[in-house]
C-alpha positions as CSV (number, residue, x, y, z in Angstrom):
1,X,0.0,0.0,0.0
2,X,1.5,3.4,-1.1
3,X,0.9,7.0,0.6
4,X,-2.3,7.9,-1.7
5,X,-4.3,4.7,-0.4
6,X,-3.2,4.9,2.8
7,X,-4.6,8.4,3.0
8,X,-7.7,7.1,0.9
9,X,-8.2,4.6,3.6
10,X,-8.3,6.7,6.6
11,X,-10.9,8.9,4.3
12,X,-13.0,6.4,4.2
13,X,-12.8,5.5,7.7
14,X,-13.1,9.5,8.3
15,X,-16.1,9.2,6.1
16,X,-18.0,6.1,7.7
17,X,-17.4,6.8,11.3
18,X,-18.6,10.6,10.9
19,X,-21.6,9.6,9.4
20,X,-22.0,7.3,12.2
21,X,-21.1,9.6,14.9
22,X,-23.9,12.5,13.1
23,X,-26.7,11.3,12.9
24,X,-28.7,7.9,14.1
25,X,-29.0,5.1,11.8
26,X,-31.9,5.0,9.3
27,X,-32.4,1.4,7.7
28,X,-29.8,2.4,4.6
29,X,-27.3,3.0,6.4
30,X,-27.9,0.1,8.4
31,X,-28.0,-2.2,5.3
32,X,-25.0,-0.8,4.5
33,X,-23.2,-1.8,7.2
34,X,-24.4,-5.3,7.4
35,X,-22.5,-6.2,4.0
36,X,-19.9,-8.7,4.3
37,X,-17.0,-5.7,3.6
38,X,-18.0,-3.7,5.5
39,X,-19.5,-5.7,8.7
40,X,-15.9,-7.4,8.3
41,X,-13.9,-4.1,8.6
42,X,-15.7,-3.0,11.7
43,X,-15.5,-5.8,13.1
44,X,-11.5,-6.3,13.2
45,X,-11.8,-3.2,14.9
46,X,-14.1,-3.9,17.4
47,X,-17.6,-3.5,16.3
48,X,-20.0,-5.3,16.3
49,X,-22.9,-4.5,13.2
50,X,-26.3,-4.2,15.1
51,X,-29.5,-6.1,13.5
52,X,-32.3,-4.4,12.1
53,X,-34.5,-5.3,14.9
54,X,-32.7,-3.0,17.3
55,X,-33.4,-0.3,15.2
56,X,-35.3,1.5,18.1
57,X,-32.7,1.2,20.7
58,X,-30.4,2.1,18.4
59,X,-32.1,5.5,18.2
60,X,-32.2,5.8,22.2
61,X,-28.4,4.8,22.0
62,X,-27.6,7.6,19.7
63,X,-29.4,9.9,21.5
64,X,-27.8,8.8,24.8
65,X,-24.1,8.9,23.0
66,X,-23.9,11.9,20.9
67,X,-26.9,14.5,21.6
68,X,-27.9,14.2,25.2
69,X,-25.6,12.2,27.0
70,X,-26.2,12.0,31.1
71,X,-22.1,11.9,31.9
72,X,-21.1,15.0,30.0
73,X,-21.5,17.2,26.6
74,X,-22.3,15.6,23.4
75,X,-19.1,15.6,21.1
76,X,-19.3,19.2,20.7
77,X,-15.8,20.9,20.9
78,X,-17.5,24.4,21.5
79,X,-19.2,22.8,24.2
80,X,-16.3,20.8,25.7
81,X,-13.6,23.9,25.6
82,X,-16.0,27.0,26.2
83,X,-19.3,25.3,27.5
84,X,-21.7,26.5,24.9
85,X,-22.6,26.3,21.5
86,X,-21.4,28.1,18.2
87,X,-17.6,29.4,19.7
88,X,-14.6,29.9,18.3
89,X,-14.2,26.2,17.5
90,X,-17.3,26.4,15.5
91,X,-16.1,29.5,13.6
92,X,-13.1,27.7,12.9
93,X,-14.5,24.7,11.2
94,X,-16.7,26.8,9.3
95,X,-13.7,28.8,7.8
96,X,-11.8,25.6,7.1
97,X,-14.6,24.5,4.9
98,X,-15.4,27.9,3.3
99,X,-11.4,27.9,2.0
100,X,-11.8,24.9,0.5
101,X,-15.4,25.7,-1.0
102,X,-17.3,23.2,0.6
103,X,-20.4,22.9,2.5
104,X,-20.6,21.5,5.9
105,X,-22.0,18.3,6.6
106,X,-24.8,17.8,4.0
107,X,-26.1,14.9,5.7
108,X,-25.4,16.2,8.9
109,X,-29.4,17.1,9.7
110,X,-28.1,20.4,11.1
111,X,-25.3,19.4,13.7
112,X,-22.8,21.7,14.9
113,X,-20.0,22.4,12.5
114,X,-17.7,21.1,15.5
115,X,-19.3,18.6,16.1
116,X,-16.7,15.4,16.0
117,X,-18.9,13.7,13.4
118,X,-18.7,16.8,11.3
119,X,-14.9,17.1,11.5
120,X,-14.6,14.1,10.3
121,X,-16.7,14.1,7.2
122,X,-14.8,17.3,6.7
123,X,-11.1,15.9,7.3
124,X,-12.1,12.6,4.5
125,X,-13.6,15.5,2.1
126,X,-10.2,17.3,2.2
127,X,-7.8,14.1,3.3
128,X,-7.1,14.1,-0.5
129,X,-7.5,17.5,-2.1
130,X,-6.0,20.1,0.3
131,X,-3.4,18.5,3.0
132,X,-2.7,21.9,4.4
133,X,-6.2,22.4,5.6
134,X,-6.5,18.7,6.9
135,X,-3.6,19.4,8.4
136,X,-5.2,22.2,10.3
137,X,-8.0,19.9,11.7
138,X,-5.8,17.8,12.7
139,X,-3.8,19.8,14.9
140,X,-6.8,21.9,16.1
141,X,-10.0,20.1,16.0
142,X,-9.0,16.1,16.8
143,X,-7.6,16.1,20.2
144,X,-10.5,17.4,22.6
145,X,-13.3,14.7,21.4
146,X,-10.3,11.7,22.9
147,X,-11.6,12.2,26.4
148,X,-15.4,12.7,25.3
149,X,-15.5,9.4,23.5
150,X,-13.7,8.0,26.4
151,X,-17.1,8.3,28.5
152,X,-19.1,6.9,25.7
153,X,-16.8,4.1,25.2
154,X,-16.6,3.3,28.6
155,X,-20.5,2.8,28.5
156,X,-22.0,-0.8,28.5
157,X,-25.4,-0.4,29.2
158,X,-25.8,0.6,25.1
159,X,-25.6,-1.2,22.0
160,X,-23.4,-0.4,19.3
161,X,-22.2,3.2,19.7
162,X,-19.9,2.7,22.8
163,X,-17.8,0.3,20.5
164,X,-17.9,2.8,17.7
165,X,-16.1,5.6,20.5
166,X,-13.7,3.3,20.9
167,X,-13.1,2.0,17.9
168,X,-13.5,6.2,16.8
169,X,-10.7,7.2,19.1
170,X,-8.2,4.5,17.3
171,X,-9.0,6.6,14.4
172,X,-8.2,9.5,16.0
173,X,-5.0,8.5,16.6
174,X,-4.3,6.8,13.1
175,X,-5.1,10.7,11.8
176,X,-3.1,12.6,14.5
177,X,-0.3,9.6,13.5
178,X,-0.4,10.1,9.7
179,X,2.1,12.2,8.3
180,X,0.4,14.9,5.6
181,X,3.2,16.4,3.8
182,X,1.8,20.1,3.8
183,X,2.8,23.7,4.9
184,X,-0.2,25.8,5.7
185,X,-0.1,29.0,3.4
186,X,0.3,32.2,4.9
187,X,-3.2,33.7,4.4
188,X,-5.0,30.9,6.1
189,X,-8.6,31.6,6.7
């Protein structure tokens, strides 16, 4: 495996787990998991591809996980550094993604700009196209979700989304990890 699939492999994973991390899974994406690829990947690293049938405590997972967990913020990193919604962080992201003309999130169903799922679909939208500004998320908007997705992780009363923390804060790591060959330029947004 050379440098360009290597990268095109940790987009993918950037891809899959923030779609995951977004937004709750709707019977597509679901389907999508459970083929053989797929259920196979996550599965060497760590989890497990929920059935159909749980589709409705699935939804209370999710909720529980990443928009109103009891044992901290949601995945928020506006919310985790300054305690509300739409800071600096947030302002940030949306820059990052306004230099490289894209959009935030489409499928995002309105979730924060900093929200980790977010940053993610952003970092595999740009992993391949602009390694100066992936570069930027890396350094500036990985790092604070670790602890977060700790808590979740560390959860066994839910199905399914604790093992995708943990298996999310591996990638984490595999980003921070991966050497981008880039130099920011000097009128960075």
């Amino acid at each position: 495996m050379n440098a360009d699939d290597d990268v095109a492999a940790l987009a993918a994973s950037a891809r899959l787990f923030g779609r995951l991390l977004v937004r709750e899974l709707d019977p597509a994406t679901l389907r999508g998991l459970q083929q053989t690829e797929v259920r196979e990947a996550l599965g060497a690293v760590g989890v497990e591809v929920p059935d159909a049938a749980d589709a409705d405590e699935l939804a209370h997972a999710w909720l529980a996980c990443f928009l109103h967990p009891d044992d901290g913020p949601p995945p928020v990193q506006s919310l985790v550094r300054d305690g509300k919604y739409d800071g600096d962080p947030a302002a940030a992201v949306r820059a990052l993604a306004k230099a490289a003309g894209l959009e935030l999130a489409a499928g995002a169903r309105n979730a924060p700009p900093d929200h980790i799922g977010c940053i993610l679909l952003l970092w595999a939208e740009l992993a391949t196209t602009r390694p100066e500004l992936v570069a930027r998320i890396t350094d500036q908007h990985l790092d604070w979700a670790v602890p977060v997705l700790h808590a979740t992780a560390s959860r066994r009363d839910l199905p399914f989304y604790p093992q995708l923390a943990a298996a999310t804060i591996h990638l984490l790591r595999g980003l921070r990890a991966f050497p981008l060959a880039c130099n920011p330029p000097d009128n960075e947004p």
